[in-house]
N, C-alpha and C positions, 0 to 999 in steps of 0.2 A: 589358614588364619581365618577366625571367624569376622565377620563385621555386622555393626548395627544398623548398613544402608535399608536392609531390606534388600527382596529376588525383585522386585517392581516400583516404578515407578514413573511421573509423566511429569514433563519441565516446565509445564504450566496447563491452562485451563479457559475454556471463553468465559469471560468476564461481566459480559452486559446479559445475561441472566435470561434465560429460554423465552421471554417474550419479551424483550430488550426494557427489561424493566427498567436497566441501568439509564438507559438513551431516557426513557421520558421521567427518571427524578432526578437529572443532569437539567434537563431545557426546562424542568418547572422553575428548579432554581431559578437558574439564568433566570428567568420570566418573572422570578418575584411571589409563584404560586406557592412554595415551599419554602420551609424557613433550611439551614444549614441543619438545624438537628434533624430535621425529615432525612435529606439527604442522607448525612450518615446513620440515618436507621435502615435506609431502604439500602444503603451498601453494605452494612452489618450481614442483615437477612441474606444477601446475594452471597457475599463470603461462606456462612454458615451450610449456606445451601451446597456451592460447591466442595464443600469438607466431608460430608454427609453423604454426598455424592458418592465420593471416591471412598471413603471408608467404606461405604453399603456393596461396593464395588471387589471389596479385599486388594486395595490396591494395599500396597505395602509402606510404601515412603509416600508422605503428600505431602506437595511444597504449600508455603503460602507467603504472603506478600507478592503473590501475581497480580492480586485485584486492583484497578488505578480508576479513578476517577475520572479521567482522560487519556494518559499515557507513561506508559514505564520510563521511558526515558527521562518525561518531565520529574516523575518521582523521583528519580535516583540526584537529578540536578537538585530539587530539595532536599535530599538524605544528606548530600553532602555543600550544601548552604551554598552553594552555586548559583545564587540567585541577583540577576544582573541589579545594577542599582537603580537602574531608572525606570525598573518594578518597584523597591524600595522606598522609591521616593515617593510612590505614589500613596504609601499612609493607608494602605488599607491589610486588614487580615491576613491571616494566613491563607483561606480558603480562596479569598478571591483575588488573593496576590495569585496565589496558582492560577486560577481563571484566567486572571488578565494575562499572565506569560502563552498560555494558551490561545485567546480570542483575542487580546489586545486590547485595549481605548479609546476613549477619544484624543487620551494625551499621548501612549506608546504603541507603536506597534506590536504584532504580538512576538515569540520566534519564529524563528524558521521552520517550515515542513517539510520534511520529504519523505522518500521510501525507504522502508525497513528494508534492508539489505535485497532481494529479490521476487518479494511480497510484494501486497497491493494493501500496506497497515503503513500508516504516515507516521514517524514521531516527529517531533519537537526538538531542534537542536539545538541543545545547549552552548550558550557565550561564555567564553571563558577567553580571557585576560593574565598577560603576571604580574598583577594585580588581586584577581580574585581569592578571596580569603574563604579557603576550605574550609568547613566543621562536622563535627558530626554530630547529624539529625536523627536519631534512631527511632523516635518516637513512632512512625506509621510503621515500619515491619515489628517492633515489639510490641504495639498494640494489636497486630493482628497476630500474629504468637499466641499472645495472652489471648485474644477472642478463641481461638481454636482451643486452648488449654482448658478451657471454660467446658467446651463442649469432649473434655478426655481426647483431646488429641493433640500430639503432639509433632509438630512441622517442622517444615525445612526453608527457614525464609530464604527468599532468591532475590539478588541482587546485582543488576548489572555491575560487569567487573570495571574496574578502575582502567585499565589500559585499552577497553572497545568503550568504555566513555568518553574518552577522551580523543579516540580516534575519531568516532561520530560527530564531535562538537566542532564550532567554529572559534577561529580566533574573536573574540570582544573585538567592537570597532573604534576603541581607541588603542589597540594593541599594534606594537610596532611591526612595521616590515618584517618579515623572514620567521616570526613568533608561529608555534605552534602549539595548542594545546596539549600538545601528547608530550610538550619539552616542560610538562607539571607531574609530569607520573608521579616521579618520588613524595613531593608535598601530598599529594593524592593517597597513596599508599599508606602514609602517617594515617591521613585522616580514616581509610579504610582498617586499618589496626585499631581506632577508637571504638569503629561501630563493631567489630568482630569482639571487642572484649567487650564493648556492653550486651551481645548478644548472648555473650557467652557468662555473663554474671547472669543475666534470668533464664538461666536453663537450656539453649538452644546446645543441640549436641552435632547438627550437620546446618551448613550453612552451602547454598548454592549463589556461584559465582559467573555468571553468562559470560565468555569471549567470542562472540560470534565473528568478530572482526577479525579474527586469525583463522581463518578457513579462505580469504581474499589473496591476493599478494604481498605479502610485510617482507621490508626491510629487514638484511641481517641485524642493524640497530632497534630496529622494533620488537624483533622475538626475540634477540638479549633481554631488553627492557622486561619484555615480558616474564622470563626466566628469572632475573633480577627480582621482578616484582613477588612472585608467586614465591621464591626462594626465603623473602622476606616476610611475608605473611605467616607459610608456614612455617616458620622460625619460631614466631609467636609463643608465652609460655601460656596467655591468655586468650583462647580461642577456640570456636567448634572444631570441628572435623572440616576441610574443605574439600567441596565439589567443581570444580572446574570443569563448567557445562559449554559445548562448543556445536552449532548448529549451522546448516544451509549448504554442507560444502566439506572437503578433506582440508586436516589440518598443514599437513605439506611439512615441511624444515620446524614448524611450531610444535608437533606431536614432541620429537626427541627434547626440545625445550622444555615442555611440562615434566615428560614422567624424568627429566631432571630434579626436579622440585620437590618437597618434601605434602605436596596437599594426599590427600590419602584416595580421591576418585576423578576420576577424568570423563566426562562424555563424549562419546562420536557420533555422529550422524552414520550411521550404515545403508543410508537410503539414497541422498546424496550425494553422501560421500563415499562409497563403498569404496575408494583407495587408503581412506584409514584401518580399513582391516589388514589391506597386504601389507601396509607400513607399519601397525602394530604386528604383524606374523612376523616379519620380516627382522623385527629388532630382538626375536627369542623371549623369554619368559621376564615375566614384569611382578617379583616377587611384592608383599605387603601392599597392593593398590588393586580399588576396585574400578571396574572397568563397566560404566553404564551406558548399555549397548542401544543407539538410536534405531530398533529394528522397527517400527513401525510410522508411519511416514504420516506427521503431522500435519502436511502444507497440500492432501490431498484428500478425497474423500473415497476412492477404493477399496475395496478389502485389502487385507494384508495376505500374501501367501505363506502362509504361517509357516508351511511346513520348511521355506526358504529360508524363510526368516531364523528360523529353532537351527538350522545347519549351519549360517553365519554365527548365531552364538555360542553354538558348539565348538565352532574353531577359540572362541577368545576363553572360554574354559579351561583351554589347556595351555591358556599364556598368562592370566592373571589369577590370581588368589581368590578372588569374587567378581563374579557377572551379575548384575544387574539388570535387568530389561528396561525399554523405557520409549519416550514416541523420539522422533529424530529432532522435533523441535518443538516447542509449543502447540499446544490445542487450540490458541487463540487466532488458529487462520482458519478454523472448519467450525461448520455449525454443531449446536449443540448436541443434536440429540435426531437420530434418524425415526424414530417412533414418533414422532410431531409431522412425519411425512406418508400418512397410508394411503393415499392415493396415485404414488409414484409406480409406474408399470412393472408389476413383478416381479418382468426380468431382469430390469436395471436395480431394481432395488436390492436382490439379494446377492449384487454386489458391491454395496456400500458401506460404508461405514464415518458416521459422525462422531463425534469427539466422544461421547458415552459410548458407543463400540469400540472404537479405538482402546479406551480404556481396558473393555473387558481383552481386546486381544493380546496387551501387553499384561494384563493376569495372568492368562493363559498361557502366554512365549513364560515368563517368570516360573511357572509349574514347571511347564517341561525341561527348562535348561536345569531345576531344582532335581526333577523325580528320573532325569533320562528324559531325552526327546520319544515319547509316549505317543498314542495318537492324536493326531492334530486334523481338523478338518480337511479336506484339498480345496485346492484353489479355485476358481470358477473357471469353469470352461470356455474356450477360446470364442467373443462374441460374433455377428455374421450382419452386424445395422450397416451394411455393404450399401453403396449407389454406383453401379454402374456405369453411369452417363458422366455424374459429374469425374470421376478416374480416367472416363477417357479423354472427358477435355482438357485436365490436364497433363496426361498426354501428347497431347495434340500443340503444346503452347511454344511459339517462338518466341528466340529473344527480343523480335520485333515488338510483341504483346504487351512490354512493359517499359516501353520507352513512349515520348514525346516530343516536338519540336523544341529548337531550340528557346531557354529562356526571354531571350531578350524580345524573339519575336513574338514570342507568347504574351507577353508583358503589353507590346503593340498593340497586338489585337486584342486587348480585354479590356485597356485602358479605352481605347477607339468605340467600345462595344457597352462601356459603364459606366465612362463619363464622372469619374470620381475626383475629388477635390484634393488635395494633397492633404495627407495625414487625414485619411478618410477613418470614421471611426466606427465601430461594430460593438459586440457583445462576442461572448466564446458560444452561446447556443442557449442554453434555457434561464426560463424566469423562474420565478417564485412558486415553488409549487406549494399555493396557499391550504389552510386546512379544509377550503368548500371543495378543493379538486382535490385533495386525498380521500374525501368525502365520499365524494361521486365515483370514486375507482374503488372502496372498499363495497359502495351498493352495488356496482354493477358486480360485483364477485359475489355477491349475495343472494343476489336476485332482484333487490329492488329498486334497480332502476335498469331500463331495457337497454340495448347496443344502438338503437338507434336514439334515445334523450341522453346516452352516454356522449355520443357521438356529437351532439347539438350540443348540449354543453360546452366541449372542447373546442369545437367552434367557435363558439361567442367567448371564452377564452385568449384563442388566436388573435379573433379582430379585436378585443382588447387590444392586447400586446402589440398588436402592431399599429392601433391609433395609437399608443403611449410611446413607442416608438418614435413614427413623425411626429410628434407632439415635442419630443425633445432632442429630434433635427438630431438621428444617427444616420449614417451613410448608408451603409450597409445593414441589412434587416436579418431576424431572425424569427420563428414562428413561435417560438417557446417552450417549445415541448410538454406542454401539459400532459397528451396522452401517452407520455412516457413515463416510466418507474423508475427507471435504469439504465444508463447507456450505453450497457452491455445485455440485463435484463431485458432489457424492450427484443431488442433483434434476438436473442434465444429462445423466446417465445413466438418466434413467427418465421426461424431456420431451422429446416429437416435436418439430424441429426443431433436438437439439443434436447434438453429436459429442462422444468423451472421444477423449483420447490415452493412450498407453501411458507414455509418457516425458515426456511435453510439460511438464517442472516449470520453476516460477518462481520464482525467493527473493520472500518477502513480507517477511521481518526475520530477521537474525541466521543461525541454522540452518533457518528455517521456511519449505517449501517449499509450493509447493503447483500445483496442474495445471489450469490454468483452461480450463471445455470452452468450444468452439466452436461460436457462435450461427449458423446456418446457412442456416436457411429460418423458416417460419412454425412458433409453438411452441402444441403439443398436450399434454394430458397425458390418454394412455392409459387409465392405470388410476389409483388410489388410491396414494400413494406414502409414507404414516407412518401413516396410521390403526389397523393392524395391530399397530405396534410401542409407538403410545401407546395403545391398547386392553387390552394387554397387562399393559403397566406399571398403567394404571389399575388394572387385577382384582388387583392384588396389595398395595394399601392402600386407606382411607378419604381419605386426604388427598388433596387433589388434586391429579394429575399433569399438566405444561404440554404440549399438543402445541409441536412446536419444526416452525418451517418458516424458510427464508431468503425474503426478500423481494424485492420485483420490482427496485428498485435495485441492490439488492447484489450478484444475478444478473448483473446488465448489467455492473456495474464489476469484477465478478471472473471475468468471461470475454470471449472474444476475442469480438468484437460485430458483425454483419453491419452492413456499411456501404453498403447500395444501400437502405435506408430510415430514416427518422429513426428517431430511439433511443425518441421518446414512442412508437411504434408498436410498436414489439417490447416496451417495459417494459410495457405493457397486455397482449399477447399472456400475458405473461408472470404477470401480475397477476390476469388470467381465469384458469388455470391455475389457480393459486392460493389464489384463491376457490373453485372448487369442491372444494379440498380442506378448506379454512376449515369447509364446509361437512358437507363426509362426517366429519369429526372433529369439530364436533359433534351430530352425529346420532349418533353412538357414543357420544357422554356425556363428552366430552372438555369441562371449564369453562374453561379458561385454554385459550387459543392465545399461545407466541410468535412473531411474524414479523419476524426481524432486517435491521437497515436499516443495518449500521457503516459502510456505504460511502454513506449519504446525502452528507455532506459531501466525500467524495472526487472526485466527479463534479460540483461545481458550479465554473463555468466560472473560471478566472483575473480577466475583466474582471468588476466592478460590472454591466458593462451589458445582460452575457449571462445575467447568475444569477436573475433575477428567473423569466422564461423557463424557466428550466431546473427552477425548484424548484415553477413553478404545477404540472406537468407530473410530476414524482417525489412530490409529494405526493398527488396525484389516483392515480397506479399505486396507491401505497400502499392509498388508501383503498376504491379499486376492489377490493384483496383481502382487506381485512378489515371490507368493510361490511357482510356478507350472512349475518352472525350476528346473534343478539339481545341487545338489551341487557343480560341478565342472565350475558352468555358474557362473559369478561375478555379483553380485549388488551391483550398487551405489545407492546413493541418492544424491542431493543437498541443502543445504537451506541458506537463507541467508536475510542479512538487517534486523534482528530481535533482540528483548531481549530474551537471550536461557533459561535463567534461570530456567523459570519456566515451561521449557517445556524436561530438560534433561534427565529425566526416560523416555521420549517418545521417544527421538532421540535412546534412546541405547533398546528399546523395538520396533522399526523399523525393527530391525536385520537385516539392511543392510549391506552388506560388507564393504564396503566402504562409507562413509558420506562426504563430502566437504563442508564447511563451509566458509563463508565469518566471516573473523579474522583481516584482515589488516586494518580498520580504526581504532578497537575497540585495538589493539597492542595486540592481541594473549588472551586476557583478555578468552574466553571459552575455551582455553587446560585446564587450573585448574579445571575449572568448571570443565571437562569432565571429568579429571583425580581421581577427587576428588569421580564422581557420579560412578565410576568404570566400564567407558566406557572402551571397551578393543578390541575393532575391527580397520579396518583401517579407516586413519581421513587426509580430507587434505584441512587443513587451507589455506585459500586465506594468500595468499604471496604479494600482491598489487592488489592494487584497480584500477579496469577498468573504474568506472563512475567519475574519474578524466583522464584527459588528459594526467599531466604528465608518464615519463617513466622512470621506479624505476632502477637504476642500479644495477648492476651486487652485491657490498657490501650490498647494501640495502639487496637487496634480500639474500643474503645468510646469513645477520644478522637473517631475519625473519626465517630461516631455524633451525637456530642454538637458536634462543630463543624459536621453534616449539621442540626441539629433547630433551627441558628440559623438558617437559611434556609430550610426545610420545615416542617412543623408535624407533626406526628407522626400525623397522622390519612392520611395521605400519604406517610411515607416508608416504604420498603422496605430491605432488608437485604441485600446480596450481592456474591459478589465482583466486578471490574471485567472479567471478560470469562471466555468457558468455559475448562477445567480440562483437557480436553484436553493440551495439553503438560506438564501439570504430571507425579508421581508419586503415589502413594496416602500413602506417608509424607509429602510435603509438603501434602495434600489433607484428610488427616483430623484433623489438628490444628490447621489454620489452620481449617477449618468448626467445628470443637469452640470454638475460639477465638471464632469469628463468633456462631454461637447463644448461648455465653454472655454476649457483649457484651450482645448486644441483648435476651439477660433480663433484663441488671444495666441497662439505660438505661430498659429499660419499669417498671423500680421507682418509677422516677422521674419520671414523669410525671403 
């Protein structure tokens, strides 16, 4: 059977455009510097370009409607008019209704953020109610159709599927007990049959359908549902071709669900998920359906070993009618373009591959599965960035190394030792990094301003932050981090066995980029990497100032990760490291260390069956780099933008003193939880959300305090906002903290 899918293809694309063009005609807007028609010119161009791209490339299929002006998710919630009402109410545009569900108001919060399924990419999760009145909004994926038709090409718009929409969203909070969003499928489905037949009146001939949410654990009722759904659509007599695209993971009980279904392609991750190969081998030949094979690994930046790769697709050759080549998931977790990086060391470099290589290698796999697997380059040869020292110390590590005294007595001696007030209140780690100090870090990489007026700069920075600090009477202090980039960034750039890149940026959410270094070889750390800067800070009040360090998971998940040895290996390398700085900053007199961990729940595996495994292992790094203080030295941790659920025995087997949690979009929704898992150390829920603009007043906030004290008890809660300050402004910074300290004067009256 012949098909129009095309031998090639890739499930998406990075979006914010090779020098994040997207990111700065996003925050002009916002700013007021651009009008909305700029905007959508400058997203126009971005589109164009990556079509251009990928045509120039001979890719074969190219989807489009990947492009979002903050997040796919939030788009698919306006495709299908999902749009809560008290955005609605708010009387403004379409543009900046989007906005506001995005960044929020002064009158609404924004939605909720968390992680894309095992990524470090945030969306936006959709409120849904049975109440909400579906429609279909076709207008942005047929407008970009049309822009591409303009330019002779002709695409495959993609759109998240209806049944992982809906798992991803939250109940509406007027919606009753026991209500689930995913008990809207069918109303959903209607409305998904509108947009497929208007799709399919302007010409669209394949339409892609994301389920990433059935590579996790679903319910026998869920992958009915599923079956159900997908049965119905392609019933359809009005509709493209469908692609049911499935990414991050094997499909499990949901594979034989699908190629029940009448859609005509299916994707797998064979990266992944390489148990969807034996479960496709296994069910015997799958006549009339093409099979679009995820050989090339989206969520990494390694070469592909092609010639492996050409062998797994030869197997699905002789079980489907068409193979298709394709990446295992979107392009929009790797940077764009490795030719933006020539000063990357040779060796490591000529084993990379950015999103424009990636491309060409799924050309190339698409040839060979077409002509016969023909020759295909080999794979790189096995690397040798070996350390010695640090293998034998771990080695050498007892169970002793990653434990601490008991909690309560710890609690004794740091309270005895800190002298803190009840409902003491902090920051999560940095301020504003204004544009004078982006300023000053793009001259010193320039040449124009030397390491040491770098250095004074950052200085009189610090002692800013920290008079502005006592200034607005915080408990607990923090330095700022101005001379940070990244808080992952920073320490890759100053640990034996990473790389940075020049260019190598990622969207994380909305406008926020970030450059995640490359785990390479075995990891060292040099020298001393904060103690200088929190020493500093310390001499310049009585209060106590946090050292701030990232932590050994959060390392691992926010950078590209060497794959020739397990991940527990490297995240201990990582965690020794670590510890020995634990240790140089307290011997400087540093009382409070925090070691942030937001990416714990990121990294735990989709199935039930894998996570157990995963989290004995991230909680032992952890504790590996924050045991080797004394009990009377405070830990924190932070984590945030995540679903906690399934990861709450791990936050309270952290055994950190202190935890901070981002609480404020989700309304306090994980005090129960934690109360309930019989978390019992100190906890300090975000009291408002930073990555909205507005600035919560003074009632706000002391409501959140007083709905924190119902689950905590006051001898344990902590005060602060839900994640650092960093992207904020100073005008949004100093009134909402002004606001914060007062809160929790006016609630410790009351106690």
């Amino acid at each position: 059977m012949t098909t129009p899918f095309g031998q090639s293809t890739v499930l998406g694309y990075p979006r914010i455009g090779p020098d994040r063009e997207l990111k700065r005609a996003v925050e002009a807007y916002w700013a007021g510097r651009i009008d909305a028609a700029a905007l959508q010119e400058t997203a126009a161009g971005l589109r164009a370009q990556v079509w251009r791209t990928l045509r120039d490339a001979r890719l074969d299929a190219i989807p489009s409607n990947t492009f979002s002006l903050y997040d796919h998710m939030l788009d698919a919630a306006v495709t299908v008019d999902a749009i809560p009402d008290r955005f609605r109410a708010l009387g403004l545009g379409d543009l900046d209704t989007y906005f506001a569900m995005a960044r929020g108001t002064a009158a609404q919060p924004a939605l909720e953020l968390t992680k894309w399924f095992n990524t470090n990419y945030h969306y936006l999760v959709p409120e849904i109610g049975p109440s909400t009145a579906f429609a279909a909004r076709p207008d942005k994926p047929l407008s970009e159709y049309a822009q591409a038709r303009e330019l002779g090409l002709s695409t495959r718009p993609v759109l998240v599927g209806p049944a992982t929409f809906l798992l991803l969203a939250k109940p509406a909070a007027d919606a009753p007990d026991g209500f689930r969003p995913f008990d809207r499928l069918d109303d959903l489905v209607t409305v998904y049959a509108d947009l497929l037949a208007a799709l399919a009146d302007a010409g669209v001939s394949w339409v892609q359908l994301d389920e990433p949410a059935y590579v996790a654990d679903r319910s026998p009722a869920e992958i009915d549902a599923l079956r159900r759904a997908y049965t119905r659509l392609g019933g359809l007599r009005r509709r493209p071709r469908l692609f049911v695209a499935t990414y991050f993971g094997e499909l499990g009980d949901a594979l034989p669900a699908l190629l029940g279904t009448p859609v005509e392609a299916i994707g797998l991750d064979l990266v992944a998920g390489l148990g969807n190969l034996e479960r496709l081998a296994a069910s015997g030949p799958i006549p009339g359906r093409t099979i679009v094979a995820g050989l090339v690994d989206g969520h990494n930046i390694w070469r592909t070993d092609l010639r492996t790769a050409a062998e797994r697709g030869a197997v699905l050759t002789g079980l489907a009618d068409h193979v298709s080549v394709s990446t295992s998931c979107s392009l929009l977790h790797v940077p764009v373009d490795l030719a933006a990086e020539p000063d990357l060391d040779p060796a490591l470099r000529e084993r990379l591959a950015f999103a424009r290589q990636k491309v060409d290698e799924v050309v190339l796999l698409g040839r060979a599965l077409r002509d016969g697997v023909a020759k295909l380059p080999a794979p790189a040869g096995p690397h040798h960035w070996r350390d010695d020292t640090v293998r034998g110390r771990l080695a050498a590590l007892r169970p002793s190394d990653t434990r601490r005294g008991p909690y309560p007595s710890r609690a004794a001696a740091q309270q005895a030792r800190l002298g803190l007030p009840p409902l003491p209140t902090t920051t999560i780690g940095s301020f504003p990094q204004t544009a004078s100090l982006r300023a000053a870090r793009a001259d010193l990489r320039a040449g124009r301003l030397s390491p040491s007026s770098y250095a004074a700069r950052m200085r009189d920075e610090v002692a800013a932050v920290i008079a502005l600090q006592e200034r607005l009477g915080l408990d607990v202090l923090v330095h700022g981090e101005p001379e940070r980039n990244d808080m992952v960034q920073y320490f890759g750039e100053r640990l034996g066995g990473f790389a940075a890149t020049v260019n190598g940026w990622v969207q994380s959410y909305g406008s926020r980029c970030v450059r995640p270094p490359i785990i390479y070889g075995d990891v060292t750390r040099p020298a001393p990497m904060t103690v200088e800067w929190s020493s500093y800070a310390q001499s310049l009040t009585r209060k106590p100032v946090k050292g701030m360090l990232t932590g050994p998971v959060t390392i691992l998940a926010w950078s590209f990760v060497r794959t020739d040895q397990p991940l527990t290996d490297t995240a201990n390398q990582v965690a020794l490291a670590l510890r020995d700085e634990t240790h140089d900053l307290e011997a400087a007199g540093i009382q409070v260390i925090q070691v942030d961990e937001p990416a714990l729940r990121e990294l735990l595996p989709l199935r039930a069956a894998d996570q157990k495994a995963y989290l004995d292992w991230a909680v032992e790094s952890f504790r590996l780099a924050t045991s080797g203080v004394a009990d009377s030295t405070q830990i924190h941790t932070h984590l945030c933008y995540s679903e906690f659920g399934e990861v709450l025995s791990a936050i309270d087997t952290l055994d950190a003193d202190v935890t901070s949690i981002e609480a404020s979009r989700s309304r306090m929704e994980i005090l129960d939880d934690l109360r309930a898992a019989g978390y019992a150390r100190g906890i300090g829920p975000g009291v408002y959300d930073i990555h909205s603009p507005r600035v919560p007043d003074q009632a706000e906030l002391t409501a959140a305090l007083r709905l924190a004290l119902a689950a905590v008890p006051s001898e344990r809660l902590w005060v602060n906002p839900d994640c650092g300050l960093k992207t904020r402004g100073y005008e949004e910074v100093e009134p909402a903290l002004t606001n914060l300290v007062a809160a929790a004067a006016e609630v410790r009256t009351t106690l």
